[in-house]
N, C-alpha and C positions, 0 to 999 in steps of 0.2 A: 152580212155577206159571208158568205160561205168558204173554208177554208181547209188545206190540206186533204186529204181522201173526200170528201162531200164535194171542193174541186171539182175532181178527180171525174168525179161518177158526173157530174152534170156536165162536162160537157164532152164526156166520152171519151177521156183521154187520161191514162194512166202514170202515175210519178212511178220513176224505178224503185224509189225506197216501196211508196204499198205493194208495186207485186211482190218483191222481194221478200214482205210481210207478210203475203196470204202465203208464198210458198214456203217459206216455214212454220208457220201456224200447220201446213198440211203434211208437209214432212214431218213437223212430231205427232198429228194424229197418227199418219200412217205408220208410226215408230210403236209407237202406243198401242197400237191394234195388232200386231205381232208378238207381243207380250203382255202376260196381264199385269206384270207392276216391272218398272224397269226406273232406275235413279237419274237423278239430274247428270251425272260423270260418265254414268254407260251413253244418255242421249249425247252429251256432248260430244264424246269421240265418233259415234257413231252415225251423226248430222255434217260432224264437222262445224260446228256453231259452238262458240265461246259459251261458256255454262251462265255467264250474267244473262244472257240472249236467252235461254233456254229456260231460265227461271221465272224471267219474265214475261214470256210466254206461257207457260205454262200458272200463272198465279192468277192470268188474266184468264184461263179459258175454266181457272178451277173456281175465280169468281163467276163464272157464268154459267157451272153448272157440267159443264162435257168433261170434263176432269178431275179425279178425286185423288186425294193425297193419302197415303198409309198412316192411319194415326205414329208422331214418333216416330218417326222415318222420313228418308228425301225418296221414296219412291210413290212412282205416280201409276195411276190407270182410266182407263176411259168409266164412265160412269151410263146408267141405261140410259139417261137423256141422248147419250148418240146413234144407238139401239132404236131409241123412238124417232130419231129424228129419221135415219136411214128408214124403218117400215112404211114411211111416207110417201118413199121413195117407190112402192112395191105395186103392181100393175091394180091390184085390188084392197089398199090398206086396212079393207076392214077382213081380211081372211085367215089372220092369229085370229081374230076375237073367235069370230065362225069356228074356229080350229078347239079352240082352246077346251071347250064341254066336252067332246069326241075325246079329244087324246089324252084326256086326264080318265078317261072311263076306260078308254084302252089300256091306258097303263097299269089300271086298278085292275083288268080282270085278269092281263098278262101277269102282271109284274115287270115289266121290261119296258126298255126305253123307249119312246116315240118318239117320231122328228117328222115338223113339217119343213118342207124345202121347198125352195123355186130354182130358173134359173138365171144366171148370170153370168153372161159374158159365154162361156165353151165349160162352165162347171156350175154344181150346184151351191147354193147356201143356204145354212140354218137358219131358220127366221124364228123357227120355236121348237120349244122339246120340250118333254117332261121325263124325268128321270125314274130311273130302274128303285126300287123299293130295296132292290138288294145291293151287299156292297160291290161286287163284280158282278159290273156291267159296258157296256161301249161311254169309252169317251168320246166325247166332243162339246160343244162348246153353241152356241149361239154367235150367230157371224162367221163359223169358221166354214172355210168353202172345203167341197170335197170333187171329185171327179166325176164325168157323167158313168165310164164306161162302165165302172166297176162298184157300183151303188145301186141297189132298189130303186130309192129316187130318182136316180140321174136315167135308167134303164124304160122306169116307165114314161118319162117326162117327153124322151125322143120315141117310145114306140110308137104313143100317139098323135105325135108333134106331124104338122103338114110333111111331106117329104123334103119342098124346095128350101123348105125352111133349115128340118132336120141337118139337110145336105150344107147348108151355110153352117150353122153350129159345129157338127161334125168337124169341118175344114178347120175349126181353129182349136180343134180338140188334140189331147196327146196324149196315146194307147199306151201311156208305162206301164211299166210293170208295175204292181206292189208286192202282189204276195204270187204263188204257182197256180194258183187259178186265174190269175187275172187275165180279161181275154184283152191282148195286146194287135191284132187285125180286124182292120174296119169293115171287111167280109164278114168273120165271124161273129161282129157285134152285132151286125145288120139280121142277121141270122139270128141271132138272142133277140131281138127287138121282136122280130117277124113273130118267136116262141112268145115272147111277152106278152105281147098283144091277143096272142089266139087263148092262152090261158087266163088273160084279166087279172093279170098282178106279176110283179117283177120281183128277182129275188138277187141276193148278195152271198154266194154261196163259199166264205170265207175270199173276197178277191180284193177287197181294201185292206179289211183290220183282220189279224191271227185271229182264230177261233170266234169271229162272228158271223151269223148270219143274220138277214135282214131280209122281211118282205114288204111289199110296199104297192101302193096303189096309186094312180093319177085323181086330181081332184081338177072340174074343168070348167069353164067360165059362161058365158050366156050363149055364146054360139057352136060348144061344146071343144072347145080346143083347152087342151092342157095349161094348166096355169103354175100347178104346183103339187107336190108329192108328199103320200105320208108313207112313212114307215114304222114296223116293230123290230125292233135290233136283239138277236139273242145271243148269248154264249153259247158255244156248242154245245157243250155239257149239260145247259137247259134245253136245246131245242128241242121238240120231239114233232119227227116227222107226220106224226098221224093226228098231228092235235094242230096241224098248217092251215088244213081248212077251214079250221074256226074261226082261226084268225084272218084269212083272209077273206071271209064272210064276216067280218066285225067291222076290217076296214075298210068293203067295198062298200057296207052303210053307213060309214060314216061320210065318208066320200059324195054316196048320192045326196045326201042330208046337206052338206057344206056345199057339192055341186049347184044343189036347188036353192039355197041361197045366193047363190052367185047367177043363177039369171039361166040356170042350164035344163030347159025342158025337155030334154033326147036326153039320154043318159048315155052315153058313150057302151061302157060295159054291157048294155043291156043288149047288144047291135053285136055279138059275137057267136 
């Protein structure tokens, strides 16, 4: 016979201690995923959870693989197994793989970073990158979300996004500022988008990160709707404007390549 949580699940009815259980199991991932190593005494104050509770949480998920420990130290981090677990989550999971030959060649003839993105929720996220060869280049991170208005990715994602659709996403988006380019009204994004679309690729023209630029293409699915965005991220001081078309004739074939994997026989870009 069946006891405690297994209960629980059979006959659809939940004890207070297990939810109590999964919500901090998910409170310290989502503590975890905000930092990349953070100690048992920082989570404790920070959950509000006694540090026995927090240890023991944490010993169990790092038996299971989502949790790794700093050699020699109490601090902890998420490990790729949560990485993998999340791209499962992703409308097409096999589209890092598809990604991955393209943007290690892009990065090879640039030198500069790549990222591929989708979307989520009213912003984008990193599902994969390959890094810059040099040592000054754009930060970020895999998992780390960034904003639609003011990204290459986010830029192309809504140009070519249904409108009814665009207009739902839009509504739960927020025009901050970051830096003095950032375009902060949803007229004038509308207006960048319109630009995006007629030129077939979108660009970051320092409006997230100081002295980055980034351009970036949409990559689209079997019925030709946007799925996911790649970009090349430069330092200004590397950018050179006359060597832009190369590059976005690098990543529009990379693009059609991954597109026609994914089941898309019109090629969006081709239609301008």
């Amino acid at each position: 016979m069946a006891t405690g949580i297994d209960d629980d699940l059979s006959d659809g009815k939940q004890s207070p201690e297990s939810v109590a259980a999964v919500l901090k199991v998910f409170a310290i991932l989502n503590a975890l995923s905000e930092r990349s190593d953070i100690g048992i005494s920082d989570l404790s104050v920070r959950l509000a959870m006694p540090k026995a509770t927090v240890y023991r949480f944490l010993q169990t998920m790092k038996t299971l693989g989502y949790v790794r420990q700093e050699p020699d130290s109490e601090r902890y981090g998420l490990t790729m197994r949560m990485f993998e677990l999340g791209a499962k989550a992703l409308p097409f999971p096999e589209l890092v793989d598809l990604a991955k030959h393209h943007m290690q060649m892009l990065a090879d003839a640039t030198g500069e970073t790549v990222h591929l993105g989708t979307l989520i929720d009213s912003e984008i996220i990193y599902v994969h990158k390959v890094d810059s060869k040099h040592m000054l280049g754009m930060y970020s991170k895999i998992g780390r979300r960034a904003p639609l208005h003011c990204t290459a990715i986010g830029k192309v994602l809504m140009a070519w996004e249904h409108p009814e659709r665009r207009d739902r996403v839009l509504d739960g988006a927020e025009f901050q500022r970051f830096r003095d380019k950032t375009i902060t009204e949803r007229g004038a994004f509308l207006a960048e988008l319109a630009q995006v679309k007629a030129q077939g690729f979108g660009e970051d023209r320092e409006e997230f990160d100081d002295h980055i630029r980034c351009i970036g293409v949409p990559i689209f699915d079997r019925l030709g709707q946007p799925v996911a965005g790649m970009s090349v991220s430069f330092p200004t001081f590397r950018y050179d404007a006359a060597k832009a078309p190369e590059v976005v004739a690098m990543l529009q074939a990379a693009s059609r390549d991954i597109s026609e994997r994914l089941g898309c026989t019109r090629f969006p870009l081709d239609a301008r």
